[in-house]
Each structure stands twice: as C-alpha cells, then as structure tokens.
N, C-alpha and C positions, 0 to 999 in steps of 0.2 A: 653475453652480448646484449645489450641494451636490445629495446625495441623500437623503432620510429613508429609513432601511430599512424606516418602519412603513407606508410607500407605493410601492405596483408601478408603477410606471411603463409603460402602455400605448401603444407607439408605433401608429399611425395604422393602422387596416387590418388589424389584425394581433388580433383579439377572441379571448381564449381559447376551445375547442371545449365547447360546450353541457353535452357528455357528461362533463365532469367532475364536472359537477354530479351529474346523476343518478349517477354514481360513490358520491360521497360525502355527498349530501344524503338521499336517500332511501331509506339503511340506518337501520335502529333499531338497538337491543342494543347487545350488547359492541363489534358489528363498527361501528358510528356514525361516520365518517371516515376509514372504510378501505372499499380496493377490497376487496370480501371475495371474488372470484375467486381472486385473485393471493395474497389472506393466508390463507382456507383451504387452497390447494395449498402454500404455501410452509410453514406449520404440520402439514400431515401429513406432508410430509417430513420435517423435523427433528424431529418428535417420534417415528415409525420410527426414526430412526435412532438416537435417546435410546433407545427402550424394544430397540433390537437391540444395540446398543453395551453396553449394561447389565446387559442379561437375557443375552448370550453375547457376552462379554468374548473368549474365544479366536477364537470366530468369526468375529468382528468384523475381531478383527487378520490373522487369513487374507485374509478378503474386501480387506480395506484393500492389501494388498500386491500382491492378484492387479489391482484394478484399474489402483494405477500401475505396475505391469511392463506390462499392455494399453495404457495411458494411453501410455505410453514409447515401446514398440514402433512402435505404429499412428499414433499424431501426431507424433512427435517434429519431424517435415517443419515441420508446420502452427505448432509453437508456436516455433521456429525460425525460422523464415518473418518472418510476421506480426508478432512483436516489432522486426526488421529495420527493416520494409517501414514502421510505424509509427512508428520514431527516425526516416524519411529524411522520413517525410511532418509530422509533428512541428515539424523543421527548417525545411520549405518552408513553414509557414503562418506562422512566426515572423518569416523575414524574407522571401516572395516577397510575390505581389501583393497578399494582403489580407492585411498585416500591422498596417496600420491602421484594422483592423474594429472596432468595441469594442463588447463583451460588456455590452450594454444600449442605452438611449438615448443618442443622438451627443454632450446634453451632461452624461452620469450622470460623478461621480467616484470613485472607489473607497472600499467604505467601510471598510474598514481598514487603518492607516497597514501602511508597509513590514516593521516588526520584528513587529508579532504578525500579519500575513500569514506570515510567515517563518518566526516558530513557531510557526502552526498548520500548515504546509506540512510542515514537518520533523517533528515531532509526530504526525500521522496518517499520513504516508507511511512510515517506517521506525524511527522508536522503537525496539520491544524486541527485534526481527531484527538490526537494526547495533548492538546490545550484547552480545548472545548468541553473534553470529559474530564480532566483531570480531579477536579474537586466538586462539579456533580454527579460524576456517576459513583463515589464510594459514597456521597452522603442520600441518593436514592437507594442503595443495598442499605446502608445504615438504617433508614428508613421502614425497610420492609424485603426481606426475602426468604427464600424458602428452606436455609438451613441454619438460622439464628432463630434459638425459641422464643426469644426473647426481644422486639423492634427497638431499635434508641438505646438499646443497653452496651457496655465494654463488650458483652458477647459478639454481638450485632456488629458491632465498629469494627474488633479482628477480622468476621468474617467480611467484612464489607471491602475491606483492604485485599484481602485476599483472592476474592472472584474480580475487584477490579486487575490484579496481575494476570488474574490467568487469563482474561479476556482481550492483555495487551502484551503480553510475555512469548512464549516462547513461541506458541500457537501461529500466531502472524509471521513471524517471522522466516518457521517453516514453510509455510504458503510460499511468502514471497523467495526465501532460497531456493525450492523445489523448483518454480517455474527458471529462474534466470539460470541456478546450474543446468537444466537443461537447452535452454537456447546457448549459452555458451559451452556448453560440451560440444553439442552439433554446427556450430558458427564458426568457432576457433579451433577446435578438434579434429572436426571433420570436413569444415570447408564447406559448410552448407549458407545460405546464406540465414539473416539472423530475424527470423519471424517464426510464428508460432505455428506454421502449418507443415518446415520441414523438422521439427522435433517429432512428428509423428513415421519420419523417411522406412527406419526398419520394419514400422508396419504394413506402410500402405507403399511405400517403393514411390515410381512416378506416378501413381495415384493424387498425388498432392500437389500437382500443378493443374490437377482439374477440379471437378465442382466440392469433391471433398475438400479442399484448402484451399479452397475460397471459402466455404461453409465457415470453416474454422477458425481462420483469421480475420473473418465478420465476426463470428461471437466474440474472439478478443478484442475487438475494436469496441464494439457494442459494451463488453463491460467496461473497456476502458473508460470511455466517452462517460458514461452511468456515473461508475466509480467515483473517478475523478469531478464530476460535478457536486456530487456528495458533498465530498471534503471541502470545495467552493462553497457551498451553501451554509455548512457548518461557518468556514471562517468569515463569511458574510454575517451572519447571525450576531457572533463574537465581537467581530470589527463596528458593529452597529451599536451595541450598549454600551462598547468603550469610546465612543464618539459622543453617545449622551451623557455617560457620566463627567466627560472631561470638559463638553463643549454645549451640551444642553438639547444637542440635535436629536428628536424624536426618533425613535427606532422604530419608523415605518417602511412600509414595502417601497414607496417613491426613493428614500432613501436607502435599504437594501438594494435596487436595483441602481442606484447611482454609484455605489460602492463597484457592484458586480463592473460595472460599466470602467470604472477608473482604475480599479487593481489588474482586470482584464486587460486593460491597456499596456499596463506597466509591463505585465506578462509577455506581451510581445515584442518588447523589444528586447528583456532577455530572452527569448526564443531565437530572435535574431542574431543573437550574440554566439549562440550554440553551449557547448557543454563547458568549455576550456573557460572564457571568458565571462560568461552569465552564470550557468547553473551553479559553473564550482566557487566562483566567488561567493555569491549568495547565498551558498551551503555554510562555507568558512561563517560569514557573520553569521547566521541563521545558530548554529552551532556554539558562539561566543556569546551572542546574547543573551541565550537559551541559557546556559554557565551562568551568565552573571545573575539574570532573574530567578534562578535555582536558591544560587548563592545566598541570594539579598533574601528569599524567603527564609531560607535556611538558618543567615543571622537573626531575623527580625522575628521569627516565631520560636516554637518550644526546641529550640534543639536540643539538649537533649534527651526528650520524648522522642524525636524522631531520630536520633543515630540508635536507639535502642530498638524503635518501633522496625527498621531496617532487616535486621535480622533475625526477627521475630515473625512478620512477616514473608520471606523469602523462606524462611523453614517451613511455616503453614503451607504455602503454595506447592513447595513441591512435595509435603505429605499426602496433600489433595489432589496432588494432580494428576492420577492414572482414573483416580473413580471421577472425578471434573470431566474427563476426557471426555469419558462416553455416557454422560448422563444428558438421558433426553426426556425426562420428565414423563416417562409413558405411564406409569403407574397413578400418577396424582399431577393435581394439577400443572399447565405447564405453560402457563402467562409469561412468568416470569422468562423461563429459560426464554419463548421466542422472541420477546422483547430486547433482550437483551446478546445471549449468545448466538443463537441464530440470525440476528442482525448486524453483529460482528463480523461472525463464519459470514456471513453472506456479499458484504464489505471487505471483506481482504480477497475471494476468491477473485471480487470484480476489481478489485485493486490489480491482483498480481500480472497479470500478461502488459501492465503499464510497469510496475515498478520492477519485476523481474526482466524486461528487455532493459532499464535505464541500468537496472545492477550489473546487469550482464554487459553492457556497454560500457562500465569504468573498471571490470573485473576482470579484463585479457591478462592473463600470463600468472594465474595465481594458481596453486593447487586444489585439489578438495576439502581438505584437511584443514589451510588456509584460509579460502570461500567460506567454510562453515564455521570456523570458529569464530572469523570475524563478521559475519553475518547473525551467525547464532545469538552469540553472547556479547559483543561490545555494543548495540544496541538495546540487546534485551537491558544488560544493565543500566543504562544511561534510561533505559522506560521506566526500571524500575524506582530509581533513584528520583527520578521525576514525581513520582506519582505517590510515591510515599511521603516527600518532601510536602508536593500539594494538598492530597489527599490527605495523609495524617494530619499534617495542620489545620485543614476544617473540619475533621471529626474532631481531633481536642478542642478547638473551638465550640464544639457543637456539644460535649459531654462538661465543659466546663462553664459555660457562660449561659444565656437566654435563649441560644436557639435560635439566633436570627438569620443564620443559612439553611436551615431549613424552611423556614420562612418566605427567603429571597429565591429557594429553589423552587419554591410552590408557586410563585406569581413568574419566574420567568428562567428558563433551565442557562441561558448565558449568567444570569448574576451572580452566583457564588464566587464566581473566579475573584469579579472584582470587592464582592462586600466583604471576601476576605482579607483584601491587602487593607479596606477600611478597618477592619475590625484591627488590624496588628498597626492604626495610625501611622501608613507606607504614604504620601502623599500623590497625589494624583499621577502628576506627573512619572511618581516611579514606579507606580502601580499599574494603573488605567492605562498610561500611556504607553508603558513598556514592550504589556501585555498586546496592547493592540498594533505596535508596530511588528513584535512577534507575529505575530496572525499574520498581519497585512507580507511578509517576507517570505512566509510560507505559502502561502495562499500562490504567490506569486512562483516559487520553487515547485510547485503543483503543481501548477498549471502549466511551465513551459515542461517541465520532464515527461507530464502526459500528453503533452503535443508532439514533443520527439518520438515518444513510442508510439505513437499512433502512423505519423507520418512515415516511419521506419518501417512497420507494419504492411503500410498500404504502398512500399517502393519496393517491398519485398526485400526486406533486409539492409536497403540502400543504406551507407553509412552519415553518406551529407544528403537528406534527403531535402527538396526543391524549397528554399524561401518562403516562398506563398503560400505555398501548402502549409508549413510551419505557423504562419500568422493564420489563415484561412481558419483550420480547425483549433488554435489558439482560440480566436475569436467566437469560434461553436463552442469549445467549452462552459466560458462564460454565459453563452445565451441559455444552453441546458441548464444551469445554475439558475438562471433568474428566472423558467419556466416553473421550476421544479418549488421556487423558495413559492411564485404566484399560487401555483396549484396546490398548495398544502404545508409548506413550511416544512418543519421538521419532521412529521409523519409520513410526507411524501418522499424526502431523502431517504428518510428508513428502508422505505418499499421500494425504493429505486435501486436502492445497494444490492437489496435482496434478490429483487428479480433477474439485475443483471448481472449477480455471480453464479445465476441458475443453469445458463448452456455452456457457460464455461466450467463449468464444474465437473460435466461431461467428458469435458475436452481433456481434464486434465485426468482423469480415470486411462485416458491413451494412452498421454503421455509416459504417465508412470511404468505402463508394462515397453512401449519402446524403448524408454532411455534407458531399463535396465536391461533389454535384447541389447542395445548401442553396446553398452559396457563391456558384452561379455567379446569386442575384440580387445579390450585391453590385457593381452596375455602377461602375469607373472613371469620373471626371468628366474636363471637360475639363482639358489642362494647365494653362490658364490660373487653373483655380480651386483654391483653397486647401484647399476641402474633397476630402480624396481620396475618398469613399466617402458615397454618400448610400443612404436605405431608400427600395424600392418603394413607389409609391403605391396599387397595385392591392392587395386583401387577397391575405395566403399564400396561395396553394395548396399547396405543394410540390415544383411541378414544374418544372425549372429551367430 
C-alpha cells in the first residue's frame, strides 16, 4: 500500500501525548505553534551572541578560541569516544537483529524514489565542507603530520589521502545516521512526535515535556544554529575567491558580508517552498552538477593516477581505521589531532540534530538495513570518490610540477580549489565558475534544511511548521554566519563547531542507551513465520 505523505499513519496503541497539544495549541501571538519554552531560550541565546559578536568583534574572537582550546583539553576523550562507539553501534542495527524494523507502519513504502533520497542525503550532510576542504585539506596533511616521516614525500601524499577519508568517511555519517534512526524510530514507529527530546521517552517517560526537554531541544537547536552557520561561513569564504578570480571583486569582509546577505536571501524562498518543491529540486541539481564537475576534473587531470589512486586509498583507510578511531594523541604531541579531528568530531556532532531530523523526514517507510546502507555507504562512496578525484589531483600536482598549491595554500586556504583547475588550463568559466555556483547551491540547500530542523524542533515535531518562523530563523542563520566570519573568520567557525557539538554530545550518550531500551519491544517472531518483526499490542510506555 503506497503511503500519502498528507496522512500520518497511527499504528495501534501508540496515540500521540496529549501535551503536544497544549504545546502548540494554546499559544497566541507570534509564538502560535511553537513550544515557546525551548524558542524563547533558544532566541536569547543567539541573539546574545549576535549583539556580543557584533558590539565586540575582538572579544568575541578571544572568547571563541578560549572555549575550543577548554572544549579540546577537557573532552577530547568524550568526542573521540562516542563518535567510535556510535560507527560500531550504527553497524549493529543495519545488519544485527532488528535490521528489518521499518521506520513506520509494517506496510508504509518509502516516499521518495532512491536518487533524490540521495541527493538530499548528500546535499544536507556535506555540501559546502567537502568543497571547501577538498584539495586543502590532503595538501595540509601533505604538508605536515604526524604519521608520515617524511613531509612533501609519496609517503606523505598516501597518508595525506588517507586521514582526509577518514575524517569524511564513514565517521560522519554514522553521527548523522545515529541521530535521524533514532528520531524516526520514535516519530514513525512509535508515534511520538519528531524532535530530539522525545528520543529520550524510555528514559525519562513524561519527564520530557518538562525542563529536561526543553534543556534538550535547546542544545539541539543551539548546535544546530552553530553548526549550520559554520558551513555558511565556509561557503561564504569559497564563494568570495571565486568572485575574484572570475570578476576581480576583492575578497573582503564588506563583500563576505554582501554574499552572506544575498545567498541568505535566496535561501528563503526555497524555505518557502518547503522539502517537495525547494529542497528536493535543489538537491537533484546540486547532485548533477556535483557529477559533471567531478567528471570534467576527472577527464582534464591524471586519470589514470587517480582510478588506481581510488583503491589504494580506500584499502589504506580501512587498514587504519580501528587504530584512527581511537587515537587521541595523549602520549605526544596533539596539535595536529585537535586541529583537525577534533574540529571535525566537533562539527558533525553539531551538524547532526539538523541533518539527522532532515534525514529522518525523507526516510518514512524504509527499513534498518535499508537506512543504513543507503546512509552508510552511497554517500560515503560518492565522498570518496570526490575527494580522491580532488584531492589526488592536487597532490600529483604538487609532487610533479613547482609547488604552486602549496604556495596558494599558504597565502590563502580557499585558493587550491581554484589554482588547480588553473594549473590543468580548465577555463574560468568552467572552473571558477562551476565551483562557485556549486557553493552558492549548497550554501543555499544548507541553509533552508537547517531552518526546517530547527523550526520542526521548536513546533515540537510539527510537520508544516509556521511560514515565518521558517524565513525568521532562515534569516538568523545567515546573520550568525556574518558574526562569526566578523569575529575571526575561519578560526572562529572552528571554535564555534566545536563548542556547539559539546552539550549535545551529552545528549547523545542518552540517546544511545534509550533507543536501544526502545528496541527491545521489537519482539522476534516465530521462525516459521515470514514476518520477522511485529508492533506491541499494549500502548508505549517506554519501558523495555
């Protein structure tokens, strides 16, 4: 039986909690559909930090650097850990016992075919971060790290490929599966509504309609909000060099902040449009373009160095990757690791309660098994393939010719991208300009899927949450974005990732031992019967 998205499907026993109601019914005013607990606390936060970012710009950037140097210090264990702990549990629920649970009623189908599932997967999960790093960050490992003996050497280059996989591979991905299988387990499964504070239900019971989930669904706001401006600021950065190299416009803050101001715009009216008509279109090109600029590098540089470099790489990676997992530099120095993976881990934990509610909202009616494979691996591959495509071609650049991206990465970390489609005589237009409408499309795919998860958040699950709201915190995305590029540029998105994947990192240590209390009603049937997995007939409680 097909599904209609414009009907929730109520499995038996399972009635949603009363209290949603009084949530969002009997508010007036502006707040009329929002939990106004969770949206007032989340709006005096960001908006402090608007008027402190703004009114002291230097201060700002002090404060910004002392929390991730403490952020560092003090967690590094925990977000190390837990990101781990989360890829192993990730795995078990994909193919162990309840791999054939499905994220709705037993016979819902999914309501979006495989390719624009795929690019809206790719599209809200890594966009304008795997453009921005793509071919500076293996030619800074190239450069210098801590387990090539040798800097700038062939040694240097494999390993350089290799920490950038693992940094954007499987790691991320887990995060952001872990959190959305769990809101749609409890959303679609159990009928709970779809924010981050009833995925905690078999713990705390109706605990979670008071200040503990309000708590909770402010820190996911809060990293959302963080996160998501990050990623703005990166492709504001991006979008800014390839404006000068095409059109000669200086890549200053006046202009950074004219960008932020005009892609932000764009941003809201696909918010307006919602998921059907905006995001998923946007995803499809986003997704095609992405192909073609792959492509054209692909023809125009060493191919084949890089179809060989492919699975040479991918072997390294997962040879390394149980000791990658858990190394936190505690023996010797550990510059490197927090610069780099700790600023990652710290960036996807504040990604995921954004990208994990957007996944969880085009993922109704799929299995486990299903969720995970195609969250797992038809992104990780298309990362990969990306990155080796990029990445390889500026390190053979870089071991064969003068060195001049290492050069361009020294005076400014956006210019690799572009001085290499110069170096392979790719002409403005299909290089520069490619590149930066890529950004500019992402940028914008960013920004409306973090304004749905936020505004969903703070309606308490609502599925069409309010208009204005929608444009309103559209509109704050952007402004955090231009605070954050004022206050310190790229140093200060660092710190901002980092600190706001720090309370929800907490959150998510709950989650994990709830959703697998959730799991244990999904009882085994006999062998004999074809159905593996049937729903309790008793209403939820919780308690497993």
């Amino acid at each position: 039986m097909a599904h209609d998205p414009n009907t929730r499907q109520r499995p038996p026993g399972h009635d949603e909690p009363p209290v949603t109601e009084r949530f969002l019914q009997e508010r007036s005013g502006p707040l009329r559909g929002l939990n106004w607990p969770v949206t007032v606390a989340s709006s005096v936060i960001v908006l402090g930090f608007l008027i402190f970012g703004a009114g002291w710009t230097e201060t700002a950037g002090t404060v910004f650097q002392w929390v991730q140097d403490k952020a560092l210090v003090g967690f590094k264990w925990l977000y190390i850990t837990l990101v781990t702990v989360i890829l192993a549990f990730v795995i078990w629920l994909g193919f162990g016992r309840y791999k054939n649970v499905r994220l709705g009623g037993d016979d819902e189908v999914p309501e979006y075919g495989l390719m624009s599932w795929f690019a809206m997967l790719f599209a809200a999960g890594m966009g304008i971060g795997l453009i921005f790093w793509s071919v500076s960050e293996p030619l800074s490992h190239f450069a210098g790290n801590p387990f090539a003996e040798q800097a700038e050497s062939p040694q240097a280059a494999a390993t350089a490929m290799r920490l950038t996989l693992f940094h954007w591979g499987l790691h991320p991905w887990a995060v952001y599966a872990f959190v959305a299988l769990t809101l749609a387990y409890f959303g679609y499964r159990r009928n709970l509504p779809l924010t981050i504070r009833t995925t905690l239900y078999p713990l705390a019971g109706s605990r979670i309609w008071g200040p503990l989930g309000h708590a909770v669904d402010t820190a996911a706001v809060f990293g959302t909000a963080f996160g998501v401006a990050t990623s703005l600021g990166l492709g504001v950065q991006q979008m800014s060099t390839g404006l000068n190299r095409m059109f000669g416009l200086p890549p200053t803050q006046t202009v950074q902040l004219g960008i932020v101001a005009a892609v932000t715009l764009a941003a809201t009216v696909s918010v307006y449009s919602g998921v059907r008509r905006g995001i998923r279109v946007l995803s499809d090109i986003n997704l095609l373009l992405s192909f073609f600029v792959m492509a054209l590098l692909l023809a125009a540089g060493p191919t084949l160095f890089l179809l060989g470099l492919v699975p040479q790489t991918v072997g390294q990676y997962f040879q390394h990757l149980p000791e990658q997992s858990l190394y936190t530099g505690a023996l010797g120095p550990s510059e490197w690791q927090e610069a780099w993976t700790l600023y990652y881990w710290g960036w996807w934990v504040a990604w995921s309660p954004f990208v994990g509610l957007f996944i969880a909202r085009v993922s109704r009616g799929r299995t486990l098994r299903e969720f995970v494979t195609g969250v797992m691996l038809a992104p990780t591959i298309l990362t990969v393939v990306w990155l080796v495509v990029f990445g390889g071609t500026g390190l053979h650049q870089e071991l064969n010719s003068d060195g001049n991206l290492l050069s361009a990465l020294n005076e400014d970390v956006t210019l690799p991208l572009f001085t290499l489609f110069d170096n392979l005589a790719v002409p403005q237009v299909m290089g520069a300009g490619l590149i930066t409408l890529l950004v500019a499309i992402y940028f914008v795919t960013s920004c409306d899927s973090g304004t749905l998860a936020i505004v969903t958040m703070l309606s308490c699950g609502g599925e069409n949450p309010p208009v204005r709201h929608r444009i309103t915190w559209g509109l704050t995305l952007g402004a955090i974005a231009a605070v954050l590029l004022v206050a310190g540029g790229l140093q200060a998105l660092q710190a901002a990732a980092i600190a706001a994947g720090l309370p929800f990192s907490l959150v998510m240590v709950l989650m994990l031992v709830s959703f697998v209390r959730g799991l244990r009603r999904e009882e085994p049937q006999a062998p004999r019967d074809r159905t593996v997995f049937t729903r309790p007939a008793e209403p939820w409680t919780g308690r497993g």
